[in-house]
C-alpha positions in Angstrom: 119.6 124.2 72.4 115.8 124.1 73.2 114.2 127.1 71.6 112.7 129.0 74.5 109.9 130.2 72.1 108.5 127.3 71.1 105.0 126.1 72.2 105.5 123.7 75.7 105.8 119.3 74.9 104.6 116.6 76.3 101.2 115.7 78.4 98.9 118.5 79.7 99.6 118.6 83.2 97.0 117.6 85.3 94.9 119.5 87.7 95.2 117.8 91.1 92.3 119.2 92.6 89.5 118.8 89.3 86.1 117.7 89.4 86.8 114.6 88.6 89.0 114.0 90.9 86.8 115.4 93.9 84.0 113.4 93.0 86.2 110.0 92.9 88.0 110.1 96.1 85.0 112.0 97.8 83.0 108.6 97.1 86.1 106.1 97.5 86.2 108.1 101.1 82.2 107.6 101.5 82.1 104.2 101.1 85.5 103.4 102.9 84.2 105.0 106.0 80.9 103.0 105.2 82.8 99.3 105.8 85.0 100.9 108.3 82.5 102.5 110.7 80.9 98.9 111.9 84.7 97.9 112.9 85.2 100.9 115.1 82.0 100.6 117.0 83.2 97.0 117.5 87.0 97.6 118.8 85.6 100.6 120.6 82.7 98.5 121.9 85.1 96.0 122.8 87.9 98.8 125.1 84.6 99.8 126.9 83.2 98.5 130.3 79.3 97.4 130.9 79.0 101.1 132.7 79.9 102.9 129.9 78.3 100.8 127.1 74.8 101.1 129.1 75.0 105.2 128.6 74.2 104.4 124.8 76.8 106.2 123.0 78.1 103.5 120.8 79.9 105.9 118.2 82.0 107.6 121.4 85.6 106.5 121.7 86.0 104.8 125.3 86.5 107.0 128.2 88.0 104.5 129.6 89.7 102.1 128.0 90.2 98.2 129.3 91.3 95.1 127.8 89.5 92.7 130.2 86.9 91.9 128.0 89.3 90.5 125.3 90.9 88.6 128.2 87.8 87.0 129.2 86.8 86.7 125.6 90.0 84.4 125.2 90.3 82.5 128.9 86.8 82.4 130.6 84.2 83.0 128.6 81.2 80.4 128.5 81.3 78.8 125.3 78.1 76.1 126.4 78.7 74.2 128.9 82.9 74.8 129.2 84.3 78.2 130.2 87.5 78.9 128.7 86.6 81.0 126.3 87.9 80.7 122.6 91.4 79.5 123.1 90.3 75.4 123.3 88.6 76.9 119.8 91.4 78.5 118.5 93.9 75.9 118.8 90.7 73.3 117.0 90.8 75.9 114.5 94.2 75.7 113.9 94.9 72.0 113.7 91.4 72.0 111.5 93.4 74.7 109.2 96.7 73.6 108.3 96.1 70.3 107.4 93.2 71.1 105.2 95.2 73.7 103.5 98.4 71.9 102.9 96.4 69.2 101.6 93.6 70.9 99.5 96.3 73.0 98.0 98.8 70.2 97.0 96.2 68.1 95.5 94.7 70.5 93.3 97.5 71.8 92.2 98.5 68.7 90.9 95.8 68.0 89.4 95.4 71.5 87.8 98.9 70.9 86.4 98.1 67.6 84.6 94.7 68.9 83.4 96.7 71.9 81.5 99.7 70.1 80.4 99.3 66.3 80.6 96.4 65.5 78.8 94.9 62.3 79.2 91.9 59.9 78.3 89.0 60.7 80.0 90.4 64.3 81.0 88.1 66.6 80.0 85.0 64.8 81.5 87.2 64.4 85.1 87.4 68.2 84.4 83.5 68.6 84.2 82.5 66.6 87.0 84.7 68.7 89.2 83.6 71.9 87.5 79.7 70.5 88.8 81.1 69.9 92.0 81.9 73.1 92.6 78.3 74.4 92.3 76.3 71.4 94.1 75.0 73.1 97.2 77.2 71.8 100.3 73.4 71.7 102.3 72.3 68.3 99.7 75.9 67.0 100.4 75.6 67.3 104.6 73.4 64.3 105.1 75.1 61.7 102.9 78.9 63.0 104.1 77.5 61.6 107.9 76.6 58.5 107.0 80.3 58.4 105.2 82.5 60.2 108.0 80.6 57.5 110.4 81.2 54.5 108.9 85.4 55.1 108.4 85.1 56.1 112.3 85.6 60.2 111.4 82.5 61.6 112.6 83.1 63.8 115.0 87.0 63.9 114.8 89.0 67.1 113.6 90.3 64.7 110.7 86.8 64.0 109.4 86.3 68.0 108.7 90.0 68.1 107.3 89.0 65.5 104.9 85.7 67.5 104.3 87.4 71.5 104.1 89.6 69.1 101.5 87.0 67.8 99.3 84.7 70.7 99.0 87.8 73.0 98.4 88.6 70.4 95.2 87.1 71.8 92.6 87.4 75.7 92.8 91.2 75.1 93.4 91.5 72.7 90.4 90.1 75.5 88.0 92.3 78.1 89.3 95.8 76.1 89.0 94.6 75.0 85.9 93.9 77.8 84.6 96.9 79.6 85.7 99.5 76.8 84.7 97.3 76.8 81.1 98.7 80.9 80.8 102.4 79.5 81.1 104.4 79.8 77.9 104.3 75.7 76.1 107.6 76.3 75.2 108.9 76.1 78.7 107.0 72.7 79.1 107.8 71.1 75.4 111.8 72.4 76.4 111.7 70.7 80.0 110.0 67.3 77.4 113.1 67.5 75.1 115.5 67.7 78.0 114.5 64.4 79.5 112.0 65.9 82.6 108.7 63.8 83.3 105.8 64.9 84.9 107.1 65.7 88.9 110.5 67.2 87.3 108.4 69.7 85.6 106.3 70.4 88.3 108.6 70.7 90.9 111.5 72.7 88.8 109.3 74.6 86.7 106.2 75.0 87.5 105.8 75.6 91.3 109.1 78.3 91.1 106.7 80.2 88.8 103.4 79.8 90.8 104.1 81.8 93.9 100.8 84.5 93.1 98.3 81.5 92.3 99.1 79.6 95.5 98.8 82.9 97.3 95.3 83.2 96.1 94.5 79.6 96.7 95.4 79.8 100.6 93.7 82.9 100.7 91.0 81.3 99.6 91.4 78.0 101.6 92.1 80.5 104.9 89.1 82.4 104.9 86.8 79.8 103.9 88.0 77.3 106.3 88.8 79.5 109.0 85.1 81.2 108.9 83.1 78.0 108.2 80.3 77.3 111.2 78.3 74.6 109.0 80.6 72.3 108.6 82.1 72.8 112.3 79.0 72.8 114.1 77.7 69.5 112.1 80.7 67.2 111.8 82.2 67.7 114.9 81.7 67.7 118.9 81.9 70.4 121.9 85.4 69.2 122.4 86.6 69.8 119.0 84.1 72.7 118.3 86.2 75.3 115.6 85.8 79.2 116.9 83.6 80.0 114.8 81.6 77.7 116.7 82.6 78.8 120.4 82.1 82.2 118.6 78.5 81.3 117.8 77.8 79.9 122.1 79.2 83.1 123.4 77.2 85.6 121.7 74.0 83.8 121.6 74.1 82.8 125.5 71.0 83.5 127.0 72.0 83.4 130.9 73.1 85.8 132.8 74.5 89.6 131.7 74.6 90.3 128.1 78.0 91.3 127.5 78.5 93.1 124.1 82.5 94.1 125.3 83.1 90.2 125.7 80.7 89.7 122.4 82.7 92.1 120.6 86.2 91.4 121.7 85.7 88.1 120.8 83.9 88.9 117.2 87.3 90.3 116.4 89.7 87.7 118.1 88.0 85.4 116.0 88.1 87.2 112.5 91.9 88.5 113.5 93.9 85.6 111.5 91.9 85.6 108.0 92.6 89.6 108.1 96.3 89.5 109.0 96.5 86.7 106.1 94.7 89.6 104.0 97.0 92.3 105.3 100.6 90.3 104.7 99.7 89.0 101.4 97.2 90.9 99.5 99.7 92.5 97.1 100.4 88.8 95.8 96.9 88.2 95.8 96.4 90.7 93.3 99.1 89.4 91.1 98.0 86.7 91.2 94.5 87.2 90.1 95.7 89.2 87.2 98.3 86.4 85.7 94.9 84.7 85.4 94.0 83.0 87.8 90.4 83.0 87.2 90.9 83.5 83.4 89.2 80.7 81.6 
């Protein structure tokens, strides 16, 4: 039995409201309402009509709310010369996406997997030169990739910016599946060796059952920078296969007629809606798998 006299055990308990404390959440708050306050002046820029927008408030909640500007930011908004807003965009966007991804992805993290466990001749210096790729400015690369997409009859086509999202996402994605298969126990490999797997039995039973937070963080990765790309969309492809980002880009910088910052706004958002759900669904993985090192070298 305890003895009741005795001097209390264990930690000190911890004062919830201490000075310390104040002084971290009061900032955390600070700067969270900071990043936050620009995406409530757009939603509620974007629930308001032209009326109400001209009376200047732009911090006051909508008196009356409406959803036609997101409706007009989607179906008949002029984006150049065509006026259906950013749906033609959106569905570009999309078959611009998952291709890219799928393939940027797959490749890489094969070759990650044979620069961290099969080394070959020649390895390290295929390792460098994608390592230099990956900090070659994509503006000294935009001229000679024209001629290229031109002359195999791409230019212009969705399928010559997948190939391009595909080879500029290359070298990034290479370090970080390397890196991440490189953290993985030998043993596991040497074991698979002994038992008679080759190089796609190990990959495919070992390694890719154990890689679910690194190939979170490479789509993440692929997604956003993809998905938000206007350089590459504008450049390599035409108005009838113009990504949103690029519709995005024709709507708010229209210089006829009304400027419509509810339309401008609405569509701001429509368009930056799927690389924030990604965020939203996944980020927990995406923080495991940064810190199984994933960008550990």
């Amino acid at each position: 039995m305890a003895d009741l006299n005795s001097d209390p055990q264990g930690p000190r308990p911890r004062r919830v409201f201490s000075r310390t404390n104040i002084m971290l959440y009061g900032t955390l708050i600070v700067v969270a309402l900071y990043y936050l306050l620009p995406l409530y002046v757009m939603i509620a820029t974007s629930l308001k009509g032209m009326p109400e927008i001209r009376l200047g408030n732009i911090f006051a909640p909508p008196v009356e709310v409406t959803f036609e500007p997101w409706v007009k930011a989607w179906s008949t908004a002029c984006t150049g010369i065509n006026c259906d807003g950013l749906s033609r965009g959106f569905w570009n966007s999309v078959q611009i996406l998952v291709p890219s991804v799928i393939l940027s992805i797959a490749i890489a993290s094969i070759n990650g997997y044979a620069l961290a466990r099969w080394r070959f001749k020649g390895s390290e210096l295929f390792f460098s030169i994608l390592i230099v790729g990956a900090f070659i400015p994509y503006q000294t690369m935009l001229y000679p990739l024209v001629i290229i997409l031109r002359e195999i009859g791409l230019m212009g086509s969705l399928w010559g910016l997948v190939l391009v999202h595909t080879i500029f996402g290359m070298p990034i994605l290479t370090l970080l599946f390397r890196n991440y298969f490189a953290a993985i126990p030998e043993d596991l490999h040497k074991a698979a060796r002994v038992d008679g797997a080759g190089f796609w039995g190990i990959y495919f039973r070992i390694m890719l059952p154990m890689s679910l937070p690194i190939f979170v963080v490479a789509m993440i990765l692929q997604v956003t920078g993809i998905w938000n790309d206007f350089l590459f969309g504008v450049i390599y492809t035409k108005p009838d296969t113009y990504p949103m980002t690029v519709q995005l880009n024709n709507i708010v910088n229209s210089v006829q007629g009304i400027k419509e910052y509810n339309v401008n706004m609405a569509a701001t958002l429509l368009t930056a809606a799927v690389p924030l759900l990604l965020y939203f669904v996944s980020g927990k993985l995406f923080v495991r798998g940064i810190a199984a090192g994933a960008v550990k070298g």
